[in-house]
C-alpha positions, 0 to 999 in steps of 0.5 A, spaced: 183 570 610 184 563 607 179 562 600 175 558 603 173 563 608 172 568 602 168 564 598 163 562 604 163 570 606 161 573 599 159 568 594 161 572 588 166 568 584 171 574 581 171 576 590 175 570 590 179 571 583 181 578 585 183 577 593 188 571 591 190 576 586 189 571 579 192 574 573 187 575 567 192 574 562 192 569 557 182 569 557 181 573 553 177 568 546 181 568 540 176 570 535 176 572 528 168 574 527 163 578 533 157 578 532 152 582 536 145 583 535 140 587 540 135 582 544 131 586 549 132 583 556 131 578 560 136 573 557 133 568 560 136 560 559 128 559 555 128 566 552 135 564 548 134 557 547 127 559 543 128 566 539 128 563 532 134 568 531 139 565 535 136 558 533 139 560 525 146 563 528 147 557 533 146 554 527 151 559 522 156 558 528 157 551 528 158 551 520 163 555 521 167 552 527 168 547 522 171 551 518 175 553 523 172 559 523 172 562 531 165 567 531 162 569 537 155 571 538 153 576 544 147 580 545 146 587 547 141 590 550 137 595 547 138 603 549 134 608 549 138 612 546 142 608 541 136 603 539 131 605 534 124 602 535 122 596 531 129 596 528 134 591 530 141 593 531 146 588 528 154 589 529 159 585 525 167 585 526 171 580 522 179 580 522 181 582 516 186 580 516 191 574 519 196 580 521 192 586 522 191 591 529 183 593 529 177 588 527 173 592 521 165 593 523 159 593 519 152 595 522 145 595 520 139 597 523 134 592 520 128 590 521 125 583 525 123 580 519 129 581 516 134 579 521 136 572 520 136 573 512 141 579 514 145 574 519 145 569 515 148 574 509 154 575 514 156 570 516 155 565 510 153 569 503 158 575 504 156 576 497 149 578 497 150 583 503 148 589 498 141 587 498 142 589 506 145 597 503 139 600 506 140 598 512 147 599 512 148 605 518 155 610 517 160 608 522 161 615 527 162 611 533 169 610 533 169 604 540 164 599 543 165 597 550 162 591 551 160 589 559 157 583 561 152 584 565 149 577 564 146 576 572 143 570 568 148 565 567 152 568 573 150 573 579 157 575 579 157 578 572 150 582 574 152 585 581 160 588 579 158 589 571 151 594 572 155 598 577 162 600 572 157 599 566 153 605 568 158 609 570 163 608 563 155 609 560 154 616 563 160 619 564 163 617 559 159 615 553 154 620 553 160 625 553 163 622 547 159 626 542 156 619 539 164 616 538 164 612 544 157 606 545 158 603 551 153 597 551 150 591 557 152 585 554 151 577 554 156 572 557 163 571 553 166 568 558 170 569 565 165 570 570 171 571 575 173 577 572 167 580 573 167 587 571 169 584 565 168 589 558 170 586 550 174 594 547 172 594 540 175 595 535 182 593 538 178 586 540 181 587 547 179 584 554 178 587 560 177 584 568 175 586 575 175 593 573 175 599 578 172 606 577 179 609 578 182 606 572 176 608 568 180 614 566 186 610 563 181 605 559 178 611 556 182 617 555 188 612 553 193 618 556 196 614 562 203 610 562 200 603 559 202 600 566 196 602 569 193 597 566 196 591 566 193 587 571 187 588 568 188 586 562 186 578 560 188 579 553 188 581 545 182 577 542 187 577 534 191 571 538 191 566 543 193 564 549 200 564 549 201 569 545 196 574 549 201 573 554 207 576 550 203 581 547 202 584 553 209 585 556 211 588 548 204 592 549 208 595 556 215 596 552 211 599 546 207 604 549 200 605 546 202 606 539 202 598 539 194 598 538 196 601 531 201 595 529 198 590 525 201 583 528 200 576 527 204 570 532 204 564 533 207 558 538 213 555 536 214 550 540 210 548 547 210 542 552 207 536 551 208 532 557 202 536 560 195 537 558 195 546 561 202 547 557 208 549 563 212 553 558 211 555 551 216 559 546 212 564 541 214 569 536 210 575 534 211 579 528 210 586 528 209 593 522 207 600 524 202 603 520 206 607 516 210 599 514 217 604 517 217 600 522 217 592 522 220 586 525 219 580 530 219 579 538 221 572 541 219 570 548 219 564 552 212 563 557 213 559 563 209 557 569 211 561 575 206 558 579 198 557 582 192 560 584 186 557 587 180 560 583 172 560 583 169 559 576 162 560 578 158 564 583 155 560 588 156 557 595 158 550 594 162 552 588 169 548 588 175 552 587 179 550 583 187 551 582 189 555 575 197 556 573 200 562 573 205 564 567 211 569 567 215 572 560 222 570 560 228 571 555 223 576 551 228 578 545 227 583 539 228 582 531 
């Protein structure tokens, strides 16, 4: 079946990623501070763009990106298990460190009038956070998992997301003992990988999930390899360097989610505008610091895809490089 045909028969623009067989490596946002916060349904493009809350972090955000500090704002939709009538949750992970393995959290039930006071603390006044104490909450949960079921901004988002975020929600949260939240959440990019899920702490992006890997993506107690071809990458780091870290990821095992690692692209092509290579090195330590050193690979186009970025009938698609690790050495 030619994409054209697909794209004409479902709509649906992850249907179309999926078939051509797009590998979601290298997607996922590079990010230093994740900033979730509980609107009530429907996120509507009106309701978004006039809640006085988002005003002030939209605000917030763009100081920061001058900064070159990368946030990324989601909403979560409140749960009648997790949410507290008359509070507002706010989550807040940060990186660290510029080497480090897990975002560190802090959470807060906070009252409305209180909120923008509290955002603003976070994200520009760190210093005065300990008037929000009493509404700081202990961190029993030990992993969120952040589904995108956002049919608002794109129907393929809704239609693959709710069905894998209900059953992560009630067949695997609810029997975690309160360690594992399982969240619906606002857009963060890639409609075409839907079911698409944000793993915190590690900051790890997950696409075109399926109920039969759920077990791995969960328990962790399956080869690594299982996941591979749904993982679009660790947020700690960008594109390139998302597309080693899964090919140490595969050699290293799941004690690699514990090993503090920073990277960086030591040169790249410049004769085009989507790099066709790029030569990256990433520095590596256990948790124990008994173990440490470098990787360095080579990532180079292996060829092309045709993809769809959005749902829709009269969607273009459009063609997307695909890349490969060559020459991976150890240090």
């Amino acid at each position: 079946m030619t994409s054209q045909k697909v794209l004409g028969d479902c709509q649906f623009c992850s249907v179309i990623s999926k078939a051509n067989k797009e590998d979601p490596i290298g997607t996922a946002n590079k990010a230093d501070i994740y900033l979730i916060t509980e609107i009530p349904l429907p996120w509507t493009e009106q309701q978004l763009l006039t809640n006085p809350v988002i005003q002030q972090v939209f605000s917030l955000l763009k100081e920061l990106q001058e900064k070159n500090i990368r946030a990324i704002p989601m909403a979560i939709a409140p749960d009648k298990e997790y949410s507290v009538s008359e509070y507002t949750r706010v989550i807040y992970y940060h990186r660290p460190a510029q080497s480090f393995a897990k975002f560190e959290k802090q959470e807060f039930l906070i009252p409305e009038s209180q909120l923008t006071h509290l955002v603003t603390a976070l994200l520009k006044h760190p210093d005065k956070i300990h008037q929000f104490e009493s509404y700081r909450q202990p961190s029993n949960c030990n992993r969120e998992l952040m589904i995108c079921t956002h049919g608002n901004v794109d129907a393929a988002c809704a239609r693959f997301g709710f069905p894998i975020y209900q059953k992560l929600r009630q067949e695997y949260a609810a029997k975690s003992n309160g360690k594992l939240r399982v969240w619906r959440c606002s857009h963060f990019g890639g409609h075409q990988f839907a079911p698409t899920c944000l793993d915190l702490p590690t900051g790890q992006f997950w696409a075109h999930l399926e109920p039969e890997i759920l077990d791995t993506l969960v328990q962790r107690n399956s080869a690594v390899a299982q996941l591979r071809q749904f993982y679009r990458g660790w947020s700690g780091f960008a594109k390139f360097e998302q597309i080693v870290e899964r090919e140490i990821w595969m050699k290293q095992g799941w004690e690699w989610l514990n090993y503090q690692k920073s990277g960086q692209v030591i040169a790249q092509d410049t004769a085009n505008e989507d790099a066709d290579w790029a030569e990256v090195r990433i520095d590596f330590i256990s948790p124990d610091s008994n173990t440490q050193g470098s990787y360095e690979a080579k990532v180079e186009v292996c060829g092309s895809v045709m993809t769809a970025l959005n749902s829709g009938k009269e969607q273009p698609l459009q063609s997307v490089k695909q890349y490969r690790v060559t020459q991976l050495k150890k240090y």
